[in-house]
PyMOL Python script that loads the backbone (N, CA, C, O; Angstrom):
from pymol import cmd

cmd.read_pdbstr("""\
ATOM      1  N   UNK A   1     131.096  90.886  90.453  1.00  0.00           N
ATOM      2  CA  UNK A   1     129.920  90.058  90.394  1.00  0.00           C
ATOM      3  C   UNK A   1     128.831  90.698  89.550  1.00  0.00           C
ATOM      4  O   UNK A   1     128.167  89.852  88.951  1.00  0.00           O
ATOM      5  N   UNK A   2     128.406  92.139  89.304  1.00  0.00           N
ATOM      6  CA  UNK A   2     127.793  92.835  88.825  1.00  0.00           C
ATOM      7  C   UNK A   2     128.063  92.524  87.728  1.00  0.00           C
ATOM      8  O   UNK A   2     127.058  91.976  87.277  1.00  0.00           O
ATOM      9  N   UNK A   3     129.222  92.545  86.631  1.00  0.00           N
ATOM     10  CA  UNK A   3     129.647  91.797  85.507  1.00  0.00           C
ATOM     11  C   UNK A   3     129.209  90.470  85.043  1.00  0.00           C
ATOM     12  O   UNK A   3     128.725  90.026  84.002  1.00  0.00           O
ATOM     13  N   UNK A   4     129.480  90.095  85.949  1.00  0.00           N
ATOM     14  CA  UNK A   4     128.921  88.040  85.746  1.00  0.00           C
ATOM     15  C   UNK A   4     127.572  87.942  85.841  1.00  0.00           C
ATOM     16  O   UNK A   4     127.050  87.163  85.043  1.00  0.00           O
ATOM     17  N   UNK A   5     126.680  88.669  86.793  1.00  0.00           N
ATOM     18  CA  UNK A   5     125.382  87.963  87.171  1.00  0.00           C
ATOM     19  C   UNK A   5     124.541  89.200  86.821  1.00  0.00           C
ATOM     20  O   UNK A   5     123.333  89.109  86.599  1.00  0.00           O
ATOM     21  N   UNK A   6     125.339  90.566  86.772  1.00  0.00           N
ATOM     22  CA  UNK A   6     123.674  91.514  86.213  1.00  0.00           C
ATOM     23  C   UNK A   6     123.923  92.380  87.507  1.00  0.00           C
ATOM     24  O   UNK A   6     124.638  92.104  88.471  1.00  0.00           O
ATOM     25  N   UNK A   7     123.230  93.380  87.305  1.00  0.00           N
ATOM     26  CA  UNK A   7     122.900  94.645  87.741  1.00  0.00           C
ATOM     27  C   UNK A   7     121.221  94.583  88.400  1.00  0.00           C
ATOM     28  O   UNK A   7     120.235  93.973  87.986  1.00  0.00           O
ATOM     29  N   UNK A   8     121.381  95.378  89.440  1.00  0.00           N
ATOM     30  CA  UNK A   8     119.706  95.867  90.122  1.00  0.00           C
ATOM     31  C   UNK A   8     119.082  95.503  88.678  1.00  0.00           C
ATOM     32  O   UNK A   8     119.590  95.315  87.573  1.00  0.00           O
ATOM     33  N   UNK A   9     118.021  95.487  89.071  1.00  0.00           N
ATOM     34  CA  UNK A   9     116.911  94.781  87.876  1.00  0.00           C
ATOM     35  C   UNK A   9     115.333  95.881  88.705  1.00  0.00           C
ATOM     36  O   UNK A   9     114.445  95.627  89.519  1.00  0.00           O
ATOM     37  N   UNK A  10     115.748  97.101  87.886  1.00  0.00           N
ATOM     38  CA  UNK A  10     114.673  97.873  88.084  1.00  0.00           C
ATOM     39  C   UNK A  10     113.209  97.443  88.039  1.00  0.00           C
ATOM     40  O   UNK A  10     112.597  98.083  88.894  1.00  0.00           O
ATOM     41  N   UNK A  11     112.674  96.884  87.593  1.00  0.00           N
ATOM     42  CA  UNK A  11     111.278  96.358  87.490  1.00  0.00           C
ATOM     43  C   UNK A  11     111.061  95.340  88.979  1.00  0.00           C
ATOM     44  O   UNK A  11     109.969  94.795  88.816  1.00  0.00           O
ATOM     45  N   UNK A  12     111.315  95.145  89.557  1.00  0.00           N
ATOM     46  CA  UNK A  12     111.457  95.002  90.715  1.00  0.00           C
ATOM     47  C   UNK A  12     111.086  96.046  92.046  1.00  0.00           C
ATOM     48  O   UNK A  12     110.753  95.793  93.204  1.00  0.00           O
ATOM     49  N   UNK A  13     111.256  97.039  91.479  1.00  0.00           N
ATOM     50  CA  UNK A  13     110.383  98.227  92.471  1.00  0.00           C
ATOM     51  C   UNK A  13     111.295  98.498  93.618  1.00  0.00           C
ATOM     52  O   UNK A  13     112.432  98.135  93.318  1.00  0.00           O
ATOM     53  N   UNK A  14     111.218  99.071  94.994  1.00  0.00           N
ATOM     54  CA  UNK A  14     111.717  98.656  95.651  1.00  0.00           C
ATOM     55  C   UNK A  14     112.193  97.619  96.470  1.00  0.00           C
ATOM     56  O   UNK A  14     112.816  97.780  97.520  1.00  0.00           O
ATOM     57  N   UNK A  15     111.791  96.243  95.809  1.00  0.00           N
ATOM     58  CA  UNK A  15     112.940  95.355  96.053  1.00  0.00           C
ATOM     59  C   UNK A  15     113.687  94.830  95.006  1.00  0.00           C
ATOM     60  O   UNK A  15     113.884  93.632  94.802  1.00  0.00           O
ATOM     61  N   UNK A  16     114.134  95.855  94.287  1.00  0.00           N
ATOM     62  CA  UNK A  16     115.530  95.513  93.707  1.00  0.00           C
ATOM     63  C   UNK A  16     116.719  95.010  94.318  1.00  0.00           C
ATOM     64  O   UNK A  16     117.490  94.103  94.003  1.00  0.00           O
ATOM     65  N   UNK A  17     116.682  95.779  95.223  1.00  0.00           N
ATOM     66  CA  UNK A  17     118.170  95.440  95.962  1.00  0.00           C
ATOM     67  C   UNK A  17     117.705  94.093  96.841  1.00  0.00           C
ATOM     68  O   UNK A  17     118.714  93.783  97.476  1.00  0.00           O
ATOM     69  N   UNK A  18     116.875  93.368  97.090  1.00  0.00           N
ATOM     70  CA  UNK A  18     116.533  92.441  97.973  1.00  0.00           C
ATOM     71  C   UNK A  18     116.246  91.655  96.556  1.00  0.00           C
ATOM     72  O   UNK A  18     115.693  90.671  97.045  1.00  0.00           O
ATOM     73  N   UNK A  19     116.237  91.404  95.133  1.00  0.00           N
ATOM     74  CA  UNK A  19     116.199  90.461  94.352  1.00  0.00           C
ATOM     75  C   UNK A  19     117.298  91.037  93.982  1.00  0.00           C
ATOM     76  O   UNK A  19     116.681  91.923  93.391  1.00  0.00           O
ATOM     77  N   UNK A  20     118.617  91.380  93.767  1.00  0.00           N
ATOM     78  CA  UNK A  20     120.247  91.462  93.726  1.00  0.00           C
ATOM     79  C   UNK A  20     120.683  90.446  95.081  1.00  0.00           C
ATOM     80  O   UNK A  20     121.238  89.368  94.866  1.00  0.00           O
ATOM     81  N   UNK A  21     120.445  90.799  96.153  1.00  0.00           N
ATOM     82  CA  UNK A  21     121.026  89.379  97.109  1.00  0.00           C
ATOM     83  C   UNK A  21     120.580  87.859  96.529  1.00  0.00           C
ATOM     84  O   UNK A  21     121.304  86.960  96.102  1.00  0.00           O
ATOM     85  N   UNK A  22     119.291  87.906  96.657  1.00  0.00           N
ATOM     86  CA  UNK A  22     118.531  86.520  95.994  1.00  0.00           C
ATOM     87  C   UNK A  22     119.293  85.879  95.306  1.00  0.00           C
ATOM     88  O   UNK A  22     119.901  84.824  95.487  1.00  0.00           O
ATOM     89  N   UNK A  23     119.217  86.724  94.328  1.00  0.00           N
ATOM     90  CA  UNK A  23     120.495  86.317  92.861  1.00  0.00           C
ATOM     91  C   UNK A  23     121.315  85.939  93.365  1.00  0.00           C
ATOM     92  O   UNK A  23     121.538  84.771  93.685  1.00  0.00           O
ATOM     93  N   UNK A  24     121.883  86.788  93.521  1.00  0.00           N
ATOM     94  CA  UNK A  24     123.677  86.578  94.587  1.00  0.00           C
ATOM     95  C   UNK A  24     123.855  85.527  95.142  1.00  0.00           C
ATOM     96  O   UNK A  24     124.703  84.736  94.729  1.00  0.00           O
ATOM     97  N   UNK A  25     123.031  85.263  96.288  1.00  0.00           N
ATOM     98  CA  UNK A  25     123.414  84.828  97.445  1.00  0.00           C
ATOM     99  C   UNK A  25     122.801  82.907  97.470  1.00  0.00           C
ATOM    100  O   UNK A  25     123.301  81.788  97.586  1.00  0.00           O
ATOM    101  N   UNK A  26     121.365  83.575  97.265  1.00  0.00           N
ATOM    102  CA  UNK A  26     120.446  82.270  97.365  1.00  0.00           C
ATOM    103  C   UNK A  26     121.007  81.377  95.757  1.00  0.00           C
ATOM    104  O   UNK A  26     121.662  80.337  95.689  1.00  0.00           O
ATOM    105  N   UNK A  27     120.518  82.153  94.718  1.00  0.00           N
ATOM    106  CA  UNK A  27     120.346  81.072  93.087  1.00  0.00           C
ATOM    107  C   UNK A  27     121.790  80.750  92.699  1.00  0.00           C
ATOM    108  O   UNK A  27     121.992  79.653  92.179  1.00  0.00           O
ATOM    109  N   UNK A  28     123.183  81.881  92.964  1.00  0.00           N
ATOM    110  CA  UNK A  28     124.064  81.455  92.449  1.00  0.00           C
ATOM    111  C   UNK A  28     125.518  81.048  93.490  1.00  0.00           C
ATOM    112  O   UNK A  28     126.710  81.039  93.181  1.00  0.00           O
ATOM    113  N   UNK A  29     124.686  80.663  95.115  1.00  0.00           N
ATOM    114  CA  UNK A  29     125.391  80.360  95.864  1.00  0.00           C
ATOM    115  C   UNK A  29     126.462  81.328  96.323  1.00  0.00           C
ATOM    116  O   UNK A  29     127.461  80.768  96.774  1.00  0.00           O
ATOM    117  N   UNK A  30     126.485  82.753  96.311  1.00  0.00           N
ATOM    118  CA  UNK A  30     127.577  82.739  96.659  1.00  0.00           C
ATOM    119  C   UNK A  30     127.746  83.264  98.246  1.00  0.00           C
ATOM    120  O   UNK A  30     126.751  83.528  98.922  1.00  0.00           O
ATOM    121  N   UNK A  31     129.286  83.401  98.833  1.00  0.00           N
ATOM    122  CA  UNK A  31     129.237  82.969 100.067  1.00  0.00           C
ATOM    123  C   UNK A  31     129.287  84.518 100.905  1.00  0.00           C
ATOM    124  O   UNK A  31     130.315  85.194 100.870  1.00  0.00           O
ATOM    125  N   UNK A  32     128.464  84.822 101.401  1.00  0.00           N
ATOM    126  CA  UNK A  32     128.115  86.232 102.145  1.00  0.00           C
ATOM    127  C   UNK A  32     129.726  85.930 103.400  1.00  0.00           C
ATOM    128  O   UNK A  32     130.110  84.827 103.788  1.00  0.00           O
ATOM    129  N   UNK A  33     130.308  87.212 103.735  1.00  0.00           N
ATOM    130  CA  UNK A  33     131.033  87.412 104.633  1.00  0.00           C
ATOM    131  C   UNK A  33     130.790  88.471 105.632  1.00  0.00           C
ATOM    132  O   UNK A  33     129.592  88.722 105.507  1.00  0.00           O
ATOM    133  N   UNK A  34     131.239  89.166 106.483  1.00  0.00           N
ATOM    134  CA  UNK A  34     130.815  90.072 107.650  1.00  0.00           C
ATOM    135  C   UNK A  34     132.209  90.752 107.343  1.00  0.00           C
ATOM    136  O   UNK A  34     133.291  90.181 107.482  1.00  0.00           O
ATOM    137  N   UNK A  35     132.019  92.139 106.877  1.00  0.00           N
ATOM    138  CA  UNK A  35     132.955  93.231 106.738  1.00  0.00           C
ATOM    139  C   UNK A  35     132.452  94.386 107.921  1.00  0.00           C
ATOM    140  O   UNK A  35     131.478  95.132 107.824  1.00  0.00           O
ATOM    141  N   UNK A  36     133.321  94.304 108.943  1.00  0.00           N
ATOM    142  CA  UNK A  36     133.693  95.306 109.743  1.00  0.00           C
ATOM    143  C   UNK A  36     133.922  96.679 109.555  1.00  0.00           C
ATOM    144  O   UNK A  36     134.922  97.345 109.824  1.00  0.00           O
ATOM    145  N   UNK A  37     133.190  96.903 109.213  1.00  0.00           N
ATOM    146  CA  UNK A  37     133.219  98.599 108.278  1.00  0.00           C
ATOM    147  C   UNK A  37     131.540  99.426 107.716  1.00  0.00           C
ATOM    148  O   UNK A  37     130.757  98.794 107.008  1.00  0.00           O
ATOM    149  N   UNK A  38     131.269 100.745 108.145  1.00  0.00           N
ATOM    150  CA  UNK A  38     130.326 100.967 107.395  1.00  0.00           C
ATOM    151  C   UNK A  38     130.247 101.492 106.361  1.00  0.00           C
ATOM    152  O   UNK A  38     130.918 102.427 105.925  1.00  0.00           O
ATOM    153  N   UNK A  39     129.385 100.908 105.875  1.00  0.00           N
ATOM    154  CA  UNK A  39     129.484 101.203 104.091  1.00  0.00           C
ATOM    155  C   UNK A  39     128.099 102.206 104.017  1.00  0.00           C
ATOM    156  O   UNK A  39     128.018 103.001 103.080  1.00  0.00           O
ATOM    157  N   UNK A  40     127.351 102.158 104.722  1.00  0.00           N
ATOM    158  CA  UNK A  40     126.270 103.007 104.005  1.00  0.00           C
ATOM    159  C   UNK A  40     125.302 102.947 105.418  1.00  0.00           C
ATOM    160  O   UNK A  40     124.911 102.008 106.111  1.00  0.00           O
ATOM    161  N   UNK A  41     125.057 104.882 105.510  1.00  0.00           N
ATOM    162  CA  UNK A  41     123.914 104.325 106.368  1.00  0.00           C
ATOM    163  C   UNK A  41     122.447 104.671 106.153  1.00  0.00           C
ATOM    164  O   UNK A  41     122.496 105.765 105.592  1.00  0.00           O
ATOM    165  N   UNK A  42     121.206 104.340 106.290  1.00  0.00           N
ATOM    166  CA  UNK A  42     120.447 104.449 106.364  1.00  0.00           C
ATOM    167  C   UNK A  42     119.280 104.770 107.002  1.00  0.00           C
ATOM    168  O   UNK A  42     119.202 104.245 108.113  1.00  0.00           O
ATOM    169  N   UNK A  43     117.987 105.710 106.567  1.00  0.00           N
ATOM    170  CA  UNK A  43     116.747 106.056 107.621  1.00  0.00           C
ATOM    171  C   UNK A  43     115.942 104.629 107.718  1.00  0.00           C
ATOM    172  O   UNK A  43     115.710 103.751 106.887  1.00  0.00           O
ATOM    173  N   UNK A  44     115.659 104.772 108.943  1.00  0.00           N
ATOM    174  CA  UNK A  44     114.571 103.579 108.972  1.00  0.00           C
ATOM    175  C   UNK A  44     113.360 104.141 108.325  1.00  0.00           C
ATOM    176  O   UNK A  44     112.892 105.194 108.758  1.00  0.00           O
ATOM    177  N   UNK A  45     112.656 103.345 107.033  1.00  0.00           N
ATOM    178  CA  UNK A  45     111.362 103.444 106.711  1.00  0.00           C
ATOM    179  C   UNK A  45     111.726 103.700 105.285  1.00  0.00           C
ATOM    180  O   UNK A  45     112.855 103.270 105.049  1.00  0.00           O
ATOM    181  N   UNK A  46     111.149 104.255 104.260  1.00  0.00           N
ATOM    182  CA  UNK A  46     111.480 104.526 102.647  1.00  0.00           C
ATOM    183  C   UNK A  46     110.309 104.286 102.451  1.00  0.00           C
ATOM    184  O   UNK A  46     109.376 104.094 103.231  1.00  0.00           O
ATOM    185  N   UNK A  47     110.406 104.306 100.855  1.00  0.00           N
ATOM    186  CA  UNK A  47     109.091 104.528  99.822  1.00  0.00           C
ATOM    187  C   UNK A  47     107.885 103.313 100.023  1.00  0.00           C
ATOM    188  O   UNK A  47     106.672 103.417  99.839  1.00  0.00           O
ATOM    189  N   UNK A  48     108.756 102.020 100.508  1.00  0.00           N
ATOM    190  CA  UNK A  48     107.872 100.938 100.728  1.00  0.00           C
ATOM    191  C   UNK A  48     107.151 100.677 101.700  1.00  0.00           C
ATOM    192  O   UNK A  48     106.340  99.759 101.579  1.00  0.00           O
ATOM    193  N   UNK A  49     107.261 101.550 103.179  1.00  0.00           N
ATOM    194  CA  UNK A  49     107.053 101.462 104.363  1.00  0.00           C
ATOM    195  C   UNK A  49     105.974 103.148 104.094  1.00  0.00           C
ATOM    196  O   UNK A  49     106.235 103.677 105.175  1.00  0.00           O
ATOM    197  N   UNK A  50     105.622 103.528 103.823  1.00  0.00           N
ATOM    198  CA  UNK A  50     105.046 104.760 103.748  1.00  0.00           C
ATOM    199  C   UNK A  50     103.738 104.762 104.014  1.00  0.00           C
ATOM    200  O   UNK A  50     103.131 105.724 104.485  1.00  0.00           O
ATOM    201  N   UNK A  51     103.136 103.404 103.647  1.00  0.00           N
ATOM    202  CA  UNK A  51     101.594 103.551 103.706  1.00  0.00           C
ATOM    203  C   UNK A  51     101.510 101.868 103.713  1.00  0.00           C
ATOM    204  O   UNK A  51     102.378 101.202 103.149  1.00  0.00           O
ATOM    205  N   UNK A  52     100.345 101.241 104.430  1.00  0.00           N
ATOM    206  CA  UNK A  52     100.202  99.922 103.698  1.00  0.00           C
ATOM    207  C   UNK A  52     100.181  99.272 102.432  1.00  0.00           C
ATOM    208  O   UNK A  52     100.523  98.180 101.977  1.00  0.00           O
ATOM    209  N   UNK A  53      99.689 100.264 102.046  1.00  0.00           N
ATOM    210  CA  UNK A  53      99.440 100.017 100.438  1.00  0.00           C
ATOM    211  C   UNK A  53     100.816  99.829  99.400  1.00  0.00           C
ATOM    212  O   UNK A  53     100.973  99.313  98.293  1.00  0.00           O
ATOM    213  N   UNK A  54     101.754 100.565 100.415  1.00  0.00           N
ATOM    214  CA  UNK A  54     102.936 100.867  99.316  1.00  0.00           C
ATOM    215  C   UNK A  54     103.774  99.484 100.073  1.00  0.00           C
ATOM    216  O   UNK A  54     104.763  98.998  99.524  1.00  0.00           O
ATOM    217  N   UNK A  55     103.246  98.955 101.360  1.00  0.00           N
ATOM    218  CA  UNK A  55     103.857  97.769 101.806  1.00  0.00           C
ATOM    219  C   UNK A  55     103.347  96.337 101.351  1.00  0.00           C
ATOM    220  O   UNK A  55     104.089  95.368 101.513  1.00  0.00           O
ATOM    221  N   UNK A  56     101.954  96.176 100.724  1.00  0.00           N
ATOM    222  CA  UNK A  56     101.686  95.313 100.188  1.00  0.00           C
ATOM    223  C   UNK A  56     102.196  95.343  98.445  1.00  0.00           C
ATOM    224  O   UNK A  56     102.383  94.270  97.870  1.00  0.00           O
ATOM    225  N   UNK A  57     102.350  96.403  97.860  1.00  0.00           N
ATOM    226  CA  UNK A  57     103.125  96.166  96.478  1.00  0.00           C
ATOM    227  C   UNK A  57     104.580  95.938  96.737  1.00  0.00           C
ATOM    228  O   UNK A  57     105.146  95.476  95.747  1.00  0.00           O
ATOM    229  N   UNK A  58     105.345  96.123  97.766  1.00  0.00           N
ATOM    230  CA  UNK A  58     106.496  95.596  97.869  1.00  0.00           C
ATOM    231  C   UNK A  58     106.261  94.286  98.116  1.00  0.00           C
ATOM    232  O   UNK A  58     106.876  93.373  97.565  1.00  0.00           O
ATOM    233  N   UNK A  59     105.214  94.118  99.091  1.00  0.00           N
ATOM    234  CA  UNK A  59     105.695  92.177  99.427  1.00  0.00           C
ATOM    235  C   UNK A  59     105.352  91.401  97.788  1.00  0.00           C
ATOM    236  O   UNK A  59     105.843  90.287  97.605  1.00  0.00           O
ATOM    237  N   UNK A  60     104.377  92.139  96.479  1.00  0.00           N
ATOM    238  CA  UNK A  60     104.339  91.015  95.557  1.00  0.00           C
ATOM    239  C   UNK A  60     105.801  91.532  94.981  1.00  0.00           C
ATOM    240  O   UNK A  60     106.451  90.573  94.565  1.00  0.00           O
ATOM    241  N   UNK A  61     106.414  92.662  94.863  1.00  0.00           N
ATOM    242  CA  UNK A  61     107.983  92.785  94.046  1.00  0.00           C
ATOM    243  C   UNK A  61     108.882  91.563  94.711  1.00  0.00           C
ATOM    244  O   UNK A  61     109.569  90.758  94.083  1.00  0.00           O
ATOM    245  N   UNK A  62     108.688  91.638  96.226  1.00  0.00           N
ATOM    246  CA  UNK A  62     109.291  90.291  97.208  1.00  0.00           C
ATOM    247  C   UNK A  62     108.880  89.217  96.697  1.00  0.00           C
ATOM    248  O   UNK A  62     109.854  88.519  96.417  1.00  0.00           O
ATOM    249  N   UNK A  63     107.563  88.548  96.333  1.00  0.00           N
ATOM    250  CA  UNK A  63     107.376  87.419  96.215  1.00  0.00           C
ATOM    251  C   UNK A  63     107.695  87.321  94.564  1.00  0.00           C
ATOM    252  O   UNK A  63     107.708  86.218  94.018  1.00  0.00           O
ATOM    253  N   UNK A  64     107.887  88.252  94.000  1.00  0.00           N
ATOM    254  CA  UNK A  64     108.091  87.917  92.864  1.00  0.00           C
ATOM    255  C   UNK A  64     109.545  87.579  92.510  1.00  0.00           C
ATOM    256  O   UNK A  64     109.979  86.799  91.662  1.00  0.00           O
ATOM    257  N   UNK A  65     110.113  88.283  93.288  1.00  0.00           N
ATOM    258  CA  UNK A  65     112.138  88.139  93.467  1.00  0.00           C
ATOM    259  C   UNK A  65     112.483  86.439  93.528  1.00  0.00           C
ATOM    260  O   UNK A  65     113.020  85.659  92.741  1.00  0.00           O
ATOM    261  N   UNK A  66     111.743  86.281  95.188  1.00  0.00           N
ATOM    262  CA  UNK A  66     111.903  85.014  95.240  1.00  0.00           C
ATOM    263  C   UNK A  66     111.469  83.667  94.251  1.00  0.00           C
ATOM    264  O   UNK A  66     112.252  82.760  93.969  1.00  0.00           O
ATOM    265  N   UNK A  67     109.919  83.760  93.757  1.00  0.00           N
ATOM    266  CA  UNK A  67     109.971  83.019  93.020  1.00  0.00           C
ATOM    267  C   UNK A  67     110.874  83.224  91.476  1.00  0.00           C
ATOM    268  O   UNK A  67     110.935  82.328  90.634  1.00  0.00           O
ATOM    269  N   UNK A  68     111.282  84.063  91.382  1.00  0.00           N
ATOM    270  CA  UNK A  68     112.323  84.548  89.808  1.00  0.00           C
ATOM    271  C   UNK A  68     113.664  83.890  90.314  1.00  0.00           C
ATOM    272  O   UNK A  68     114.632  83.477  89.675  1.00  0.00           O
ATOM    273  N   UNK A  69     113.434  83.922  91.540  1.00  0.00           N
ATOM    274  CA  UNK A  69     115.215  83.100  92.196  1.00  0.00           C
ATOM    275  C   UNK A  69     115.165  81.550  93.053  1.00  0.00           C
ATOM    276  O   UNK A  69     115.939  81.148  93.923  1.00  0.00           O
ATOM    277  N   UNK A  70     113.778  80.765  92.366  1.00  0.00           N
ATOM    278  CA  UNK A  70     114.389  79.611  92.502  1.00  0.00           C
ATOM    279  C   UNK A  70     113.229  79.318  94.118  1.00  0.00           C
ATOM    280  O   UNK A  70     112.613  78.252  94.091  1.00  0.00           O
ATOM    281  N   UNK A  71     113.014  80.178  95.311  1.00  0.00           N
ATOM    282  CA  UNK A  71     112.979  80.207  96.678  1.00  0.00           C
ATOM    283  C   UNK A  71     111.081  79.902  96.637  1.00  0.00           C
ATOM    284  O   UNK A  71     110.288  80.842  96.686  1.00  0.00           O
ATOM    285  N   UNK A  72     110.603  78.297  96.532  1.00  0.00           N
ATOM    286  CA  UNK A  72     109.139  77.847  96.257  1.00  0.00           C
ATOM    287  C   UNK A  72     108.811  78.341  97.600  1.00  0.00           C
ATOM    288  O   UNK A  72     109.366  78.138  98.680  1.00  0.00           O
ATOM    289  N   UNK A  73     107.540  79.199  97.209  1.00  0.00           N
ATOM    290  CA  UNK A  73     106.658  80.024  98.629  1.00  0.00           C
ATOM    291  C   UNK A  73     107.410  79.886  99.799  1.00  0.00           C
ATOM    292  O   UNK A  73     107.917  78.813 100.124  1.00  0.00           O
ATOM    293  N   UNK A  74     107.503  80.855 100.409  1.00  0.00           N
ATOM    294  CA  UNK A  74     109.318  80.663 101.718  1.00  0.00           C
ATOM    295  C   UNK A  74     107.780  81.821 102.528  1.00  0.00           C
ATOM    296  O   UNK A  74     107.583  83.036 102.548  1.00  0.00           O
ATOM    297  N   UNK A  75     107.082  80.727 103.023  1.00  0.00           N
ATOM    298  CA  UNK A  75     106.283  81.141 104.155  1.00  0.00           C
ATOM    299  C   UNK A  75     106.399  81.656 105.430  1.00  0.00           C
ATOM    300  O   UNK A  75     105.595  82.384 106.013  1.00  0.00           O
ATOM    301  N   UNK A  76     107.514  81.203 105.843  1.00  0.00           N
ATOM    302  CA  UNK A  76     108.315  82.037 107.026  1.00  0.00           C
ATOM    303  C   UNK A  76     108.943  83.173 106.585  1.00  0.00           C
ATOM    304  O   UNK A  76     109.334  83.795 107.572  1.00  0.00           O
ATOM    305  N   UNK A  77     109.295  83.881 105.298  1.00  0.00           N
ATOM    306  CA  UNK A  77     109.817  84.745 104.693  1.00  0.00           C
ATOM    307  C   UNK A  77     108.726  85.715 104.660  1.00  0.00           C
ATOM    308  O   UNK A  77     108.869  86.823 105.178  1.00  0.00           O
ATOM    309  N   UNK A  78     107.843  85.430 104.187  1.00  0.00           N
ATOM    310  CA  UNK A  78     106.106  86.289 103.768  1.00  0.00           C
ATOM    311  C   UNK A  78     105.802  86.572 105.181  1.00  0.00           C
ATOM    312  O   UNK A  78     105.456  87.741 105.344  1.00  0.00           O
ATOM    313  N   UNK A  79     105.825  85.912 106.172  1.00  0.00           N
ATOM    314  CA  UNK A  79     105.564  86.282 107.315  1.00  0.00           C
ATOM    315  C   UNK A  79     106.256  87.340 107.951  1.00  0.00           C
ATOM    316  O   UNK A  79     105.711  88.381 108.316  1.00  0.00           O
ATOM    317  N   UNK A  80     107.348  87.100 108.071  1.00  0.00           N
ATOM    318  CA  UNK A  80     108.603  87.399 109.045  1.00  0.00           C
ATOM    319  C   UNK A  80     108.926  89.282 108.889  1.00  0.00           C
ATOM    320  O   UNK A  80     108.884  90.295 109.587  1.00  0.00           O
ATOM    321  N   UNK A  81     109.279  88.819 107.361  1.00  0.00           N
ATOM    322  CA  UNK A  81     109.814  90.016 106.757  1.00  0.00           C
ATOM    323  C   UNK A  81     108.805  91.460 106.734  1.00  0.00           C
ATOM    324  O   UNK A  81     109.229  92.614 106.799  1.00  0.00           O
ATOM    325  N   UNK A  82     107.304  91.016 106.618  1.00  0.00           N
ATOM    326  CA  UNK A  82     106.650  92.644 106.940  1.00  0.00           C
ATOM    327  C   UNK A  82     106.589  92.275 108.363  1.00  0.00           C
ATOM    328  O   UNK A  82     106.977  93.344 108.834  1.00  0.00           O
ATOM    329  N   UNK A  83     106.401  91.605 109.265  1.00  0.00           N
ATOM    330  CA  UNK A  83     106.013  92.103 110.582  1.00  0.00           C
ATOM    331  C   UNK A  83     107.531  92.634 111.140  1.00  0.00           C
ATOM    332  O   UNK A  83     107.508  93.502 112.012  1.00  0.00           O
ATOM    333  N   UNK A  84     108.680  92.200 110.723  1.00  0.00           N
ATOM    334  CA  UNK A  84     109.847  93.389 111.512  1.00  0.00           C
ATOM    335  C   UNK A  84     110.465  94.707 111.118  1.00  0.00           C
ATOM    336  O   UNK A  84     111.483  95.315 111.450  1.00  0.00           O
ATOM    337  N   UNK A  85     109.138  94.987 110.010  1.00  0.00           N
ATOM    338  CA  UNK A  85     109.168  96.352 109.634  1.00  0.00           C
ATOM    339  C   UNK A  85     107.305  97.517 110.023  1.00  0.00           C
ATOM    340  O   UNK A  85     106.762  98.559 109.658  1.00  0.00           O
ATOM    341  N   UNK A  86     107.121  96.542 110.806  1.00  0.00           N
ATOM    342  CA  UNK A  86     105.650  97.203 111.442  1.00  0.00           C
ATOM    343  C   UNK A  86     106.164  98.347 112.359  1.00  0.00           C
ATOM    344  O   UNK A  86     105.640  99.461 112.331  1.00  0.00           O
ATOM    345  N   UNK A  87     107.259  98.023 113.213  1.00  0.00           N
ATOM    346  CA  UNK A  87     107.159  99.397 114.129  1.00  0.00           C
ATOM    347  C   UNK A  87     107.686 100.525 113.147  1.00  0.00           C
ATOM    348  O   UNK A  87     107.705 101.602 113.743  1.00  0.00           O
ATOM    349  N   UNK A  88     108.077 100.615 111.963  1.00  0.00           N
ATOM    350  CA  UNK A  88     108.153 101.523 111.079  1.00  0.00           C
ATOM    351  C   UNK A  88     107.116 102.433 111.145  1.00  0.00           C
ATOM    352  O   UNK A  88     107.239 103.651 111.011  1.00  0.00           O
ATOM    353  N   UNK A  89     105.958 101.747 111.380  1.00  0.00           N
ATOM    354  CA  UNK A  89     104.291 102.614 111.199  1.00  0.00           C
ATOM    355  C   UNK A  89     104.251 103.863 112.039  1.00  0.00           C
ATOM    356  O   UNK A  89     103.754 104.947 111.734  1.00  0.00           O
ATOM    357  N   UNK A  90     105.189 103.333 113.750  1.00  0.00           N
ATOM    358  CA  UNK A  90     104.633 104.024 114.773  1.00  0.00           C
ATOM    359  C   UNK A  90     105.405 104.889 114.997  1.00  0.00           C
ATOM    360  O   UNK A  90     105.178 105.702 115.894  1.00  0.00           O
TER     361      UNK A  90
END
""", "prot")
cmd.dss("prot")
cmd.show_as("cartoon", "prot")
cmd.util.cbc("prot")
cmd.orient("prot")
């Protein structure tokens, strides 16, 4: 798929990888499955969660993903998505 549709798209900041699904998933339909296996694990929190400040330039890289992929103001998205990364803070 990386072939057909493109690679992380660095200017995107840390949500590159959250405008790579977009692409993927939302603009060119394709069909997400559940693989039973871990592939990668991760710390809770990163470069975007570090400070508010570094959480409000992620939500415009976010709003910018979405509108670059088609998804008109997804207000439950803007909402949703920083408040279930707030207990990150504490």
């Amino acid at each position: 798929m990386f072939e057909k549709l493109g690679s992380y798209k660095l200017d995107y900041g840390s949500a590159a990888d959250y405008e790579l699904m977009l692409r993927f998933i939302h603009a060119n339909k394709l069909e997400p499955f559940y693989l039973n296996r871990v592939m990668i694990k991760m710390f809770i929190g990163g470069v975007s969660n570090q400070s508010v400040g570094n959480r409000v330039k992620a939500l415009r890289f976010d709003l910018k993903a979405m509108q670059n992929n088609g998804i008109i103001f997804p207000l439950i998205t803007v909402i949703l998505k920083p408040l279930r990364k707030i207990t990150q803070f504490f």
